[in-house]
C-alpha positions as CSV (number, residue, x, y, z in Angstrom):
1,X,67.0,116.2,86.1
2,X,69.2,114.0,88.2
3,X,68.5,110.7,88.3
4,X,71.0,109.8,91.1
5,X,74.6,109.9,92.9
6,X,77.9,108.9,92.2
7,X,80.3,108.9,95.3
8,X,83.7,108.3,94.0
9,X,85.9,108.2,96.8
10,X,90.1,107.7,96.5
11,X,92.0,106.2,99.3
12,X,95.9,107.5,99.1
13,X,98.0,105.7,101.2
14,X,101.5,104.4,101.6
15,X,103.5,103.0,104.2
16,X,105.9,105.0,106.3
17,X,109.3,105.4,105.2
18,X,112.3,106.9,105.6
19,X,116.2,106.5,105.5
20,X,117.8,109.3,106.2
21,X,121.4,107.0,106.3
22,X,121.2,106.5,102.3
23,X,121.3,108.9,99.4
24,X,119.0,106.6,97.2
25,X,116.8,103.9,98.8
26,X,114.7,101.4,96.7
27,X,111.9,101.7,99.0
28,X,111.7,105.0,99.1
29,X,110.9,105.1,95.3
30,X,107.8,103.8,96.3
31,X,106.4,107.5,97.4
32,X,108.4,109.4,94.1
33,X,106.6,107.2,92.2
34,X,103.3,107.9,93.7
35,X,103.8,111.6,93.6
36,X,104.9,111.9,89.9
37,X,102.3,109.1,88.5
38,X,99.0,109.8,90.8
39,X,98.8,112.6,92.8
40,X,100.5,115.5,90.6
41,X,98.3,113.8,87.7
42,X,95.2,114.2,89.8
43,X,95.7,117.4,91.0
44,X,96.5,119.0,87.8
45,X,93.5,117.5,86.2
46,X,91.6,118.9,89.3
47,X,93.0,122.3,88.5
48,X,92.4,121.9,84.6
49,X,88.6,121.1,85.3
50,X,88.5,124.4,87.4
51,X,89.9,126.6,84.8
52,X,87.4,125.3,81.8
53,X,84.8,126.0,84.7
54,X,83.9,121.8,85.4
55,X,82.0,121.1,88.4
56,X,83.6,117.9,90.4
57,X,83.0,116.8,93.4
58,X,85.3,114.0,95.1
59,X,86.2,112.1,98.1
60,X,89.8,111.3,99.3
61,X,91.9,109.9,102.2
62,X,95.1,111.2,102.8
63,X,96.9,108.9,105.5
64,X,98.6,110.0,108.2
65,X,102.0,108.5,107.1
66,X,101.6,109.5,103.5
67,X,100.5,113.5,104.9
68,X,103.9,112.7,107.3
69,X,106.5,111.9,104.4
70,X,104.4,114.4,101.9
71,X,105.3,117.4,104.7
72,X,108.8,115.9,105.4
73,X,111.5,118.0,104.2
74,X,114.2,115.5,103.6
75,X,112.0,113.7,101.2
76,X,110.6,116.3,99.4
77,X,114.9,117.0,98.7
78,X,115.2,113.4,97.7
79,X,112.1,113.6,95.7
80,X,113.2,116.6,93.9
81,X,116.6,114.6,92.9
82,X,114.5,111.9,92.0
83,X,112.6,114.4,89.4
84,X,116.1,115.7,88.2
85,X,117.6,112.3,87.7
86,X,114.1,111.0,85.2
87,X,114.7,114.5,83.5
88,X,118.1,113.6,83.0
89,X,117.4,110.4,81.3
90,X,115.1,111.5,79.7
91,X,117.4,113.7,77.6
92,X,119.7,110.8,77.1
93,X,117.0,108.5,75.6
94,X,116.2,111.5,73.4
95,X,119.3,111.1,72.1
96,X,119.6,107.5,72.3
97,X,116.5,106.7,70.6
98,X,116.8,109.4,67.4
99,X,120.1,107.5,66.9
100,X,119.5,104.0,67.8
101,X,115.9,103.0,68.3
102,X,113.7,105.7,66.0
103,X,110.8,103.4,67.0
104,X,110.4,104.9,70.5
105,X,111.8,107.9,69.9
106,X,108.5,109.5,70.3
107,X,107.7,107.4,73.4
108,X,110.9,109.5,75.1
109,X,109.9,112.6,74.1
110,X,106.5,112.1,75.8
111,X,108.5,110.9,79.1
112,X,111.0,113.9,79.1
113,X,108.2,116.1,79.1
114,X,105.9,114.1,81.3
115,X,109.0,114.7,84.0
116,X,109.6,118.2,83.2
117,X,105.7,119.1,83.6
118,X,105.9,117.4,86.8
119,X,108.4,119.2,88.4
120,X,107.6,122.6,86.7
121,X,104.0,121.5,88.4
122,X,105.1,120.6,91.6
123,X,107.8,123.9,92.4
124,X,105.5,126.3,91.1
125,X,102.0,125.2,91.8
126,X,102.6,123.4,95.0
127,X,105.4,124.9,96.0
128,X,107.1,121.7,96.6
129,X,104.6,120.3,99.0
130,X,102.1,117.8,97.4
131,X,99.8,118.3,100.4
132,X,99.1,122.1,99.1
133,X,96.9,121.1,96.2
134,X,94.7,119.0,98.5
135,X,94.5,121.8,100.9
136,X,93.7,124.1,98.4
137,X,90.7,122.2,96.8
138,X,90.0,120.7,100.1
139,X,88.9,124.8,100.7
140,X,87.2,125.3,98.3
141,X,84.9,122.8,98.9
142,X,84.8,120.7,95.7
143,X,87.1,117.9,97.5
144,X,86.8,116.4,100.6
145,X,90.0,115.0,102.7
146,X,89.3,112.0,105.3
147,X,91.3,110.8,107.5
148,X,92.6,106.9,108.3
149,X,94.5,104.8,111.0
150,X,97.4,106.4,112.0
151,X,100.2,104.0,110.6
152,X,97.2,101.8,108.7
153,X,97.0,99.1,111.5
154,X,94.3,96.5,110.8
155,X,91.7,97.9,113.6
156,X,90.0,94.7,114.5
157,X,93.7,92.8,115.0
158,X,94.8,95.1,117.3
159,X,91.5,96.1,119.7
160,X,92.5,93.0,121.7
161,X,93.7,96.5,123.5
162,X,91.1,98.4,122.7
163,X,93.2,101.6,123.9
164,X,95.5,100.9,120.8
165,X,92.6,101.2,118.8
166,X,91.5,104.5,120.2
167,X,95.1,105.7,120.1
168,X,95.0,104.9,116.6
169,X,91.9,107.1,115.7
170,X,92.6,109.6,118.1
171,X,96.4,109.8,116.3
172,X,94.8,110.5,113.4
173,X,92.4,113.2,113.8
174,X,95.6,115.0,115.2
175,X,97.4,114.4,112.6
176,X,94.7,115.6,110.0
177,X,94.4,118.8,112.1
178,X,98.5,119.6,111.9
179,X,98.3,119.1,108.1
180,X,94.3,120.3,107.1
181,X,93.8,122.9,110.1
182,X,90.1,121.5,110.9
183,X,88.7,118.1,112.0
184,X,88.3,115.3,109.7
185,X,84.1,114.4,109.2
186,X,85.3,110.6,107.5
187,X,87.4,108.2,108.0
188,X,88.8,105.2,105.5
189,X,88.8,102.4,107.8
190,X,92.4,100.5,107.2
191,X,92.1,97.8,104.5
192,X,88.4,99.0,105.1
193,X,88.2,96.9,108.5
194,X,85.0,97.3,110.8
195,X,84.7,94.8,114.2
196,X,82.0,95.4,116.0
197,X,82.0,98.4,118.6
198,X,84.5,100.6,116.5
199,X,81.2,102.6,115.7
200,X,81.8,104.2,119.4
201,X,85.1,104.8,118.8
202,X,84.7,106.7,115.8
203,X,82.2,108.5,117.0
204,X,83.5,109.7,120.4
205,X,86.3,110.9,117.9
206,X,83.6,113.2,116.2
207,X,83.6,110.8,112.5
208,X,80.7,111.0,111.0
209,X,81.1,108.3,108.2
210,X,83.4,105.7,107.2
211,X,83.2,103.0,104.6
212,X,83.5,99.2,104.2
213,X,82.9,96.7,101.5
214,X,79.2,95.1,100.4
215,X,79.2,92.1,102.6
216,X,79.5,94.0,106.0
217,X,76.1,95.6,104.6
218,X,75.0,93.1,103.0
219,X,75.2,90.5,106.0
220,X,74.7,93.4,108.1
221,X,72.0,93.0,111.6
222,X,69.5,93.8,110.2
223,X,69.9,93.3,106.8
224,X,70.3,96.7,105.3
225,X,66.9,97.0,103.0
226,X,68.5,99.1,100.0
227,X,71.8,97.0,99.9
228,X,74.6,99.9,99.2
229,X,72.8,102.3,97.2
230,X,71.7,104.3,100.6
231,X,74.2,104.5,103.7
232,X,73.0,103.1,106.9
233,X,73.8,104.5,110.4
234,X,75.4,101.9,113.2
235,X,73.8,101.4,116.4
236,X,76.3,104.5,117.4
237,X,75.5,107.1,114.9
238,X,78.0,106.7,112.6
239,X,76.8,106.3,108.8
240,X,78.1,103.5,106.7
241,X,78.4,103.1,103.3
242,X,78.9,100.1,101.1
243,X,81.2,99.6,98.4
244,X,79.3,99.2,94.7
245,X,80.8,95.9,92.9
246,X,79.8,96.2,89.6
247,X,81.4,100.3,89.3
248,X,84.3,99.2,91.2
249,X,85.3,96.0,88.9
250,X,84.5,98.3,85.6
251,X,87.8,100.0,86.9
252,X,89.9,98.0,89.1
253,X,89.6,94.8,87.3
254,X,92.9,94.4,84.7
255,X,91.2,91.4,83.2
256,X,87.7,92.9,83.1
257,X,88.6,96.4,83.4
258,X,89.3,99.3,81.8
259,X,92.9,99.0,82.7
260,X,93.4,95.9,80.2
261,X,92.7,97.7,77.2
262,X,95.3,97.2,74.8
263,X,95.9,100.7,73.9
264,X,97.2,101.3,77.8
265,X,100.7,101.6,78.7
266,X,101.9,98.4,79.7
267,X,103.2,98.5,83.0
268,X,105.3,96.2,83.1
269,X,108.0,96.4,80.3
270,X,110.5,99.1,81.4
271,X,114.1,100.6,80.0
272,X,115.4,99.7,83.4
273,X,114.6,96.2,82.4
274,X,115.2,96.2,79.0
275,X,118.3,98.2,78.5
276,X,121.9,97.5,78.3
277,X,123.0,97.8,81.9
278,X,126.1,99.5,82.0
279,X,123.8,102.2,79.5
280,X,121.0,102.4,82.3
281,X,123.4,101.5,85.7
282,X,123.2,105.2,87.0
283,X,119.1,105.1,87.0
284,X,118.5,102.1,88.9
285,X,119.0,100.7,92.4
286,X,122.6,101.6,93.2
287,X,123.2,98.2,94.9
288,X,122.5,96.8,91.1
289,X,119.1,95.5,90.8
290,X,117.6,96.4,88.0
291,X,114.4,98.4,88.9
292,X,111.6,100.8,87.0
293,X,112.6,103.9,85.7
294,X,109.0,105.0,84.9
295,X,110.1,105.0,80.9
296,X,107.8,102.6,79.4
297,X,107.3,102.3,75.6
298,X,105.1,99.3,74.8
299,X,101.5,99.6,75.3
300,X,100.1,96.8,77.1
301,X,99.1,95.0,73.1
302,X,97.2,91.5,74.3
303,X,98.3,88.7,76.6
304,X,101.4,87.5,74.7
305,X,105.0,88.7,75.9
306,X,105.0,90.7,72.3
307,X,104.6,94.2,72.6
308,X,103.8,97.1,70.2
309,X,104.8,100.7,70.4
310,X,102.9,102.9,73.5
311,X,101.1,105.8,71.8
312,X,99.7,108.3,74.2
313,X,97.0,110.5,72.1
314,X,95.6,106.8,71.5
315,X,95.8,105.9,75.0
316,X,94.6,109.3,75.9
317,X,90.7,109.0,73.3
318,X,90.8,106.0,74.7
319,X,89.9,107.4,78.1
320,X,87.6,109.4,76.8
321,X,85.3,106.2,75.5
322,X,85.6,104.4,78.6
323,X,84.3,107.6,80.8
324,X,81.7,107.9,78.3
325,X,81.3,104.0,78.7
326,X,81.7,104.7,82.8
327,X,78.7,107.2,82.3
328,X,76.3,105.5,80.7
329,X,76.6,102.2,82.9
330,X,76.0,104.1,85.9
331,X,73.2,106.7,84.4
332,X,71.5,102.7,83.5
333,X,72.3,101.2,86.8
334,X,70.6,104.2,88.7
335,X,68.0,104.4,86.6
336,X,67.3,100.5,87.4
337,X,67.5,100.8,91.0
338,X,65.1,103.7,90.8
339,X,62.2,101.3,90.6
340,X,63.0,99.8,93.6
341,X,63.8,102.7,96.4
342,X,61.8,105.4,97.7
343,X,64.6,108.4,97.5
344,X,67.5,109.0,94.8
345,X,69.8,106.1,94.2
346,X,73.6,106.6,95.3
347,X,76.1,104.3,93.9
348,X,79.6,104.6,95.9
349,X,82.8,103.6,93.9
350,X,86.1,103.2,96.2
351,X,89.8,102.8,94.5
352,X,93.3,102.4,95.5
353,X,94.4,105.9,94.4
354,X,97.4,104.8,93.1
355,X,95.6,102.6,91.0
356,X,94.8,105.8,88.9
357,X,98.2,106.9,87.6
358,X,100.7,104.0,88.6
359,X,99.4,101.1,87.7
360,X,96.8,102.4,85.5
361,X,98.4,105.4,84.1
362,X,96.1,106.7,82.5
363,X,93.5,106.3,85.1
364,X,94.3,110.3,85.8
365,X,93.0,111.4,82.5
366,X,89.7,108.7,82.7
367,X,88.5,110.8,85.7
368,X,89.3,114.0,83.9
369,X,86.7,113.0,81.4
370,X,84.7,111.1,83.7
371,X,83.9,114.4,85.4
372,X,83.4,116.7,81.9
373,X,81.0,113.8,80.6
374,X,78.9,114.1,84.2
375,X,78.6,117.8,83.4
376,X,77.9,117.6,80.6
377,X,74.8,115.4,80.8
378,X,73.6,116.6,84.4
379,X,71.7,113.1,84.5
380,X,74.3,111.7,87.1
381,X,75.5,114.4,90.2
382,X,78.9,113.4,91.8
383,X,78.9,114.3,95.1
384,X,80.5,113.0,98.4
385,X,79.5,111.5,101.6
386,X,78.8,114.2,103.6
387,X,76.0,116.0,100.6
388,X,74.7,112.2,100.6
389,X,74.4,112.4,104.4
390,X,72.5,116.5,104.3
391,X,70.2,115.5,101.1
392,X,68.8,112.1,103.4
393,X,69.8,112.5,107.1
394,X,67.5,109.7,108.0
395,X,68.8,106.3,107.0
396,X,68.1,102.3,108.5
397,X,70.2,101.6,111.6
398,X,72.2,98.2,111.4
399,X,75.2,96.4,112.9
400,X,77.9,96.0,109.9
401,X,78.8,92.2,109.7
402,X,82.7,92.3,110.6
403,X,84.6,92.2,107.4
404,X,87.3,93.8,105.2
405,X,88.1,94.6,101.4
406,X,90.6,92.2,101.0
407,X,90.7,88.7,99.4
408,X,88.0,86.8,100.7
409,X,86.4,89.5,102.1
410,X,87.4,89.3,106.2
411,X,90.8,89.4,107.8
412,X,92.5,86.4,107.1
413,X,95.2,88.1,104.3
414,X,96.4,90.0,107.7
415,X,96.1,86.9,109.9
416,X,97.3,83.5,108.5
417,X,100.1,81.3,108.7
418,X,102.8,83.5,107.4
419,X,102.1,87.0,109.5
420,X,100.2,85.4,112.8
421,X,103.8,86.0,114.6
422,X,103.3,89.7,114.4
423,X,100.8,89.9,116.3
424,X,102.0,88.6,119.7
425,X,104.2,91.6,119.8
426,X,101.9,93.9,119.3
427,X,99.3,93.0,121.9
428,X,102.5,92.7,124.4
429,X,104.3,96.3,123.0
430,X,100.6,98.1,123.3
431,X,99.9,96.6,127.1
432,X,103.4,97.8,127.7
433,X,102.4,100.8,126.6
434,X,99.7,101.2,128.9
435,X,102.0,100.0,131.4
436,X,104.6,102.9,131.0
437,X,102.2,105.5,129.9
438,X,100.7,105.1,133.6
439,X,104.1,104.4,135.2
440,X,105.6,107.6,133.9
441,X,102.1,109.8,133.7
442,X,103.5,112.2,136.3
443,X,107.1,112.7,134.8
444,X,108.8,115.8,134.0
445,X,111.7,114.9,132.9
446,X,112.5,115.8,129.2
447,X,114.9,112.3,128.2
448,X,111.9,110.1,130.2
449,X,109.0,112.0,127.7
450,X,112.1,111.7,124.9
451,X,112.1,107.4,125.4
452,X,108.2,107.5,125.7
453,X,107.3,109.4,122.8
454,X,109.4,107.5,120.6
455,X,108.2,104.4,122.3
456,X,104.8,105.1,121.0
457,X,105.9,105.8,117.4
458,X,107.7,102.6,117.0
459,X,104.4,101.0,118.0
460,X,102.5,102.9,116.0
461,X,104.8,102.2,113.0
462,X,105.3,98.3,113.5
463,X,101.4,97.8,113.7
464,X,101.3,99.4,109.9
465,X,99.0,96.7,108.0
466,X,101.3,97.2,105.2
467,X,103.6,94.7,106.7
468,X,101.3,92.0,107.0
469,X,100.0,92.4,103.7
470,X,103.3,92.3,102.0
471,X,104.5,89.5,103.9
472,X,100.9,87.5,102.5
473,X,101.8,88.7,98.8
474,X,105.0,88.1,98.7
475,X,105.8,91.6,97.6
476,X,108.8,93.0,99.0
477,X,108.4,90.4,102.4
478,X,111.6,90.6,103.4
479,X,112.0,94.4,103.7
480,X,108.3,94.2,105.5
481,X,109.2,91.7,108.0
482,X,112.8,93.3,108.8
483,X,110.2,96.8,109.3
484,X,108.2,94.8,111.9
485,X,111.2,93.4,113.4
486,X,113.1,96.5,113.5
487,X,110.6,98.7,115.5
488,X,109.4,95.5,117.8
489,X,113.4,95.8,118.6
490,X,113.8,99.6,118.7
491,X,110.5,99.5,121.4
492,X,112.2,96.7,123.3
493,X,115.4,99.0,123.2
494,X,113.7,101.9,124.4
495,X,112.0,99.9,127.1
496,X,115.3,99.0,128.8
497,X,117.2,102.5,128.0
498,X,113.7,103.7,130.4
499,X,113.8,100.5,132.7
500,X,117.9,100.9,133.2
501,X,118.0,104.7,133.0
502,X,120.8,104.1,130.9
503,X,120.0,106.4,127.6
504,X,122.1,105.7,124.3
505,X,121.3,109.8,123.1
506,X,123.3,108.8,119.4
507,X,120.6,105.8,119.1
508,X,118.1,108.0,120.4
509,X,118.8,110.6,118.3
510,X,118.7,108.5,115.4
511,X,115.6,106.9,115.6
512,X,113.7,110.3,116.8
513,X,115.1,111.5,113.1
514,X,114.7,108.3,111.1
515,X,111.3,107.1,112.8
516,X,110.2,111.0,112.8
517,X,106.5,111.0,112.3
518,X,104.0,113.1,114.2
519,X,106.6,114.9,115.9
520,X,103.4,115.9,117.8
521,X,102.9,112.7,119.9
522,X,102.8,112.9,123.4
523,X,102.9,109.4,125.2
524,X,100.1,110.1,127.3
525,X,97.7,109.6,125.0
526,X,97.9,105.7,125.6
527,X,96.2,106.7,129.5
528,X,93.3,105.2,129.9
């Protein structure tokens, strides 16, 4: 008998980005990585539970710039250099290691063929494009694809022009249909952003459901009577539902976590690091920086900077007792909040994907036994938003108290003191916008549409929350604010090539190839 639901739902997302102009570029490691540790994991261990027959059901985004560089073909060549190169190292730390460091030897073993099953994974399963796997299960029904911001821009920053909100939405659901071929029903809200009145806007875009963290429901107008465990509908139509805490630190939390167990690969100690330099020069950042291979031998051990040997098969059964941990928390947690509702408790658990695989890597393999122990058992039915939304169509209707997943809970790790200067730019590039979209509605000519259209996309790309986030964190600030800056300066370019008729076609050219994402757009789109 089921007892209640678990909606896991995974949001995969990276920032655009793309540089045609270099051979090897650091931030473009950022997407190999994210292939090779998360979404090849995940999709094989999708496929593995279809072949022993394992019934899964599951939730993820795939964002428009991450379906963009996934379906580009110059990275997909890059990305299968980048699997040739950790192949090749691999057999050189095979050799290293059985002469030099026996310890480990092992440990490189396990990488070379972690590497080689990749790529063997990705040419002939996928047929070198990531986005098949999610297609196929997306068919099948046992996964469910959702959509998100076009370039990720934080929704209730930008709707001081609420057409570049709309454009935003309206961005991605074309961009879903190029990659998907259908509609998306859901949407991931950016950083999981809701202002009030973007219910009408999702739902004049036909989205059915999106979700946001506890407190919007929480502190919701009404308050909404079953907290998260049911979704609510907005004054629009549009359900809501509400991230669970105590599932979601269980996993995401490296302190409290599963993550921190001492068995796990420790992310952070890395040959690239820890090798002689002239021995590892050829694997890292070509400018010199030393940067991660993806070869890491030490298992994460305790909180000291000593280290022990990685093992995997221990790693590996120790997945196993945290799914079966997983499991029985949430079959007890349902069964609790069964005294208190009148319908079957839903418990909704929403993750970074690249939590599972990259920094947790063996988060891949947790949700591979996560799903055998729920079928096992048949107490707990993991389903998605959507079978939520058919088993109880009739749910409380609220207002969601604005608010975001991030730090503190509202917007201020995209608005403070360090980022605020972004935003000037974009209310004045996305009233330009408007401006030109209405000055030039009537045009014909193909080197006007030409400025336009990449006008639009250098918006679209410099209002990317990923910027603003970075530049909060400190993680990789300077390449995010030199992004911001550079497409706030190739708009204003663009603007005067238009406002001059005097068209640079080499810089045009350029930026239409390096700044290529959804080659579909069509400027007019921005008309009100």
């Amino acid at each position: 008998m089921i007892k209640g639901y678990w909606i896991p739902i995974l949001h995969s997302h990276l920032p655009f980005v793309k540089h045609p102009e270099y051979d090897n570029f650091l931030e473009e490691h950022w997407l190999f990585e994210a292939i090779t540790e998360c979404y090849i994991p995940l999709l094989s261990r999708l496929k593995k539970l279809e072949n022993e027959g394992v019934e899964f059901r599951l939730t993820t985004s795939i964002t428009p710039p991450l379906a963009e560089m996934l379906d580009d073909a110059h990275l997909m060549g890059k990305y299968t250099k980048f699997l040739e190169r950790q192949i090749e190292l691999g057999e050189k730390e095979i050799a290293r290691t059985a002469q030099e460091d026996p310890h480990f030897h092992n440990n490189a073993l396990f990488y070379y063929h972690f590497f080689k099953e990749t790529k063997a994974f990705f040419d002939t399963v996928l047929h070198g494009n990531v986005l098949n796997g999610y297609r196929y299960f997306y068919n099948k029904g046992s996964l469910e694809v959702i959509t998100c911001g076009a370039t990720h821009g934080f929704l209730p920053l930008l709707c001081v022009n609420e057409k570049a909100v709309e454009v935003q939405i309206e961005v991605a659901i074309k961009a879903h249909q190029k990659h998907f071929h259908r509609n998306p029903k859901g949407i991931w809200l950016p950083e999981c952003a809701y202002y009030d009145g973007l219910d009408r806007i999702l739902k004049n875009n036909g989205l059915e459901f999106f979700i946001v963290d506890s407190h919007a429901l929480v502190y919701a107008t009404p308050t909404a009577l079953n907290g998260v465990y049911t979704p609510v509908y907005t004054p629009h139509g549009v359900a809501a539902f509400g991230r669970d805490g105590e599932s979601s630190k269980q996993v995401w939390s490296s302190k409290e976590g599963y993550p921190g167990d001492v068995d796990y690969r420790d992310f952070y100690r890395d040959i690239g690091y820890d090798l002689d330099y002239d021995y590892i020069k050829d694997y890292i950042n070509p400018d010199g920086p030393r940067v991660f291979t993806g070869y890491k031998y030490h298992r994460i051990t305790g909180n000291s900077d000593y280290k022990e040997a990685y093992d995997p098969f221990i790693a590996s059964c120790r997945t196993q007792d945290h799914a079966r941990d997983f499991h029985f928390n949430r079959e007890k947690q349902i069964e609790h909040l069964s005294h208190y509702m009148d319908r079957t408790p839903m418990v909704v658990s929403p993750y970074d994907a690249e939590l599972f695989g990259h920094w947790w890597f063996e988060g891949p393999e947790f949700l591979y036994n996560l799903f055998k122990e729920i079928d096992k058992h048949k107490v707990i039915k993991a389903i998605t938003p959507l079978d939520y939304l058919n088993r109880y169509p009739t749910n409380q209707v609220v207002s969601p108290n604005p608010s975001s997943w991030g730090d503190q809970g509202y917007y201020d790790v995209w608005l403070n003191e360090g980022n605020s200067w972004i935003y000037r730019h974009l209310h004045e590039m996305a009233d330009k916008m408007s401006q030109y979209a209405y000055n030039y509605r009537d045009t014909h000519e193909s080197n006007h549409v030409r400025l336009l259209n990449q006008m639009l996309r250098e918006l679209l790309l410099a209002q990317s929350s990923d910027w603003a986030f970075l530049v909060t964190t400190a993680t990789a600030s300077e390449y995010s604010i030199n992004r911001t800056k550079e497409h706030i300066f190739n708009f204003n370019q663009l603007v005067d090539m238009l406002n001059t008729n005097t068209i640079d076609f080499g810089r045009l050219a350029y930026l239409e190839e390096k700044n290529s994402i959804f080659g579909f757009i069509d400027f007019k789109i921005f008309l009100d």
